[in-house]
C-alpha positions as CSV (number, residue, x, y, z in Angstrom):
1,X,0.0,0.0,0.0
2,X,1.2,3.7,-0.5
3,X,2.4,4.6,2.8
4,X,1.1,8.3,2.3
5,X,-1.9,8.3,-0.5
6,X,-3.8,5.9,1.9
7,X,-3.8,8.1,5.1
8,X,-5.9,10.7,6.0
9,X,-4.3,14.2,6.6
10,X,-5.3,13.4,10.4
11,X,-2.5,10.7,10.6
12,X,0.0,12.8,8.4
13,X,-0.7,15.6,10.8
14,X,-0.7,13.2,14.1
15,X,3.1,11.8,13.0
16,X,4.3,15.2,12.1
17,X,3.3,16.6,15.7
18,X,4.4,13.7,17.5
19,X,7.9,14.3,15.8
20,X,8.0,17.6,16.4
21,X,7.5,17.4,20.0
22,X,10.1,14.3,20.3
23,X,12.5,17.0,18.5
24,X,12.2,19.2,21.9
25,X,12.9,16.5,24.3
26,X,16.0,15.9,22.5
27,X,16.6,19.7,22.8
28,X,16.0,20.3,26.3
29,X,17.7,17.4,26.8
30,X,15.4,16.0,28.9
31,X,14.0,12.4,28.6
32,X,10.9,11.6,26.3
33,X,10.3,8.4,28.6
34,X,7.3,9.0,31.6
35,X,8.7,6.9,33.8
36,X,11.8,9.0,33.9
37,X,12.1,12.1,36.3
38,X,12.1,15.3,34.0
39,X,15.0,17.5,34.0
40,X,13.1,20.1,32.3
41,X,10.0,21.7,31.6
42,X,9.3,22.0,28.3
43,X,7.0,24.9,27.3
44,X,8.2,25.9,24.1
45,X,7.3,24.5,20.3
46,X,4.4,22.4,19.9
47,X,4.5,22.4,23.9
48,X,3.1,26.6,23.8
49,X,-0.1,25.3,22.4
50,X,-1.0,22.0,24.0
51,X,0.8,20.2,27.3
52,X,0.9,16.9,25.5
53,X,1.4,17.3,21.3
54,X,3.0,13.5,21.5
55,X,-0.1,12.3,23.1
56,X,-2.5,14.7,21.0
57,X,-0.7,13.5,17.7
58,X,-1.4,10.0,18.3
59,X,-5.5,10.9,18.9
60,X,-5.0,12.5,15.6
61,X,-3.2,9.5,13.9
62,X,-5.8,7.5,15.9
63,X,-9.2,9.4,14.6
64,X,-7.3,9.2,11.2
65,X,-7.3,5.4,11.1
66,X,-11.2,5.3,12.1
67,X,-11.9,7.5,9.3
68,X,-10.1,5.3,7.0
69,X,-11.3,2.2,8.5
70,X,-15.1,4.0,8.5
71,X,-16.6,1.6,10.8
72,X,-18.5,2.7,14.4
73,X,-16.5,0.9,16.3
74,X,-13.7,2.3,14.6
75,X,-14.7,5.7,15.8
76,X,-15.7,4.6,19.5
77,X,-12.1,3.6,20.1
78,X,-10.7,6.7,18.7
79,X,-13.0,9.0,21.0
80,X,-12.0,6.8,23.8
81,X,-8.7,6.9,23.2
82,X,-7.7,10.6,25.0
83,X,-9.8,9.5,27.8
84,X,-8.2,6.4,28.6
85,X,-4.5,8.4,28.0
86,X,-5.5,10.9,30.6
87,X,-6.8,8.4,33.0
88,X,-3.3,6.2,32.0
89,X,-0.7,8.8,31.7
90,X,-1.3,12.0,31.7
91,X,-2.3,13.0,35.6
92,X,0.7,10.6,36.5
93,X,3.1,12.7,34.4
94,X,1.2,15.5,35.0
95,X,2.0,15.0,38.9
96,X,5.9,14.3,38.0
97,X,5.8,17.4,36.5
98,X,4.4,19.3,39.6
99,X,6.8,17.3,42.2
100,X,9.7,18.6,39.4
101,X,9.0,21.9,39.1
102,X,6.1,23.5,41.4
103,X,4.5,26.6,40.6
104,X,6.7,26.7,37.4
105,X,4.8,23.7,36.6
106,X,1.5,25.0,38.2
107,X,1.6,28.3,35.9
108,X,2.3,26.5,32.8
109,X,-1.1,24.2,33.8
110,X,-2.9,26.8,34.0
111,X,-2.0,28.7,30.5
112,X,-1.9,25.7,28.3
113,X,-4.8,23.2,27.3
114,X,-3.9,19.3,27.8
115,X,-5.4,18.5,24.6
């Protein structure tokens, strides 16, 4: 199959966020993995718009495939999918994050959307 005439521009767009945001983890030099303490916060790139692009591309990438696929159940998984994230991942690293940095954390929280 052709790797890009077959996806919908929600998957191109999902990979090409989730990239982006690895890019800054490799910048800050901090790690990408959530079990791993963070050494920094990152707030800038994808990061200014949306506390968790990686996360937020692979909804995107997600919703893409249900589209493609065009079944129901197709598109219940995808609308579950940023709940069950959250509930997974998200408040733990979300917690790190606070333990790491505090009110810097906190502040950024409170400016920026999770999703």
């Amino acid at each position: 199959a052709d790797v890009f005439g077959q996806r919908p521009m929600h998957q191109h767009g999902g990979f090409a966020l989730g990239l982006w945001a690895a890019l800054w983890f490799r910048r800050k030099r901090t790690s990408i993995y959530p079990s791993d303490m963070p050494k920094r916060l990152i707030v800038e790139g994808p990061f200014r718009i949306n506390r968790n692009p990686i996360y937020t591309g692979m909804a995107l990438a997600v919703f893409g495939g249900a589209f493609l696929r065009g079944g129901p159940a197709s598109l219940i998984v995808a609308a579950l999918f940023p709940i069950l994230v959250t509930r997974r991942f998200i408040r733990a690293e979300e917690t790190a994050l606070r333990r790491a940095f505090g009110t810097e954390a906190d502040r950024y929280f409170a400016q920026t959307r999770r999703w």
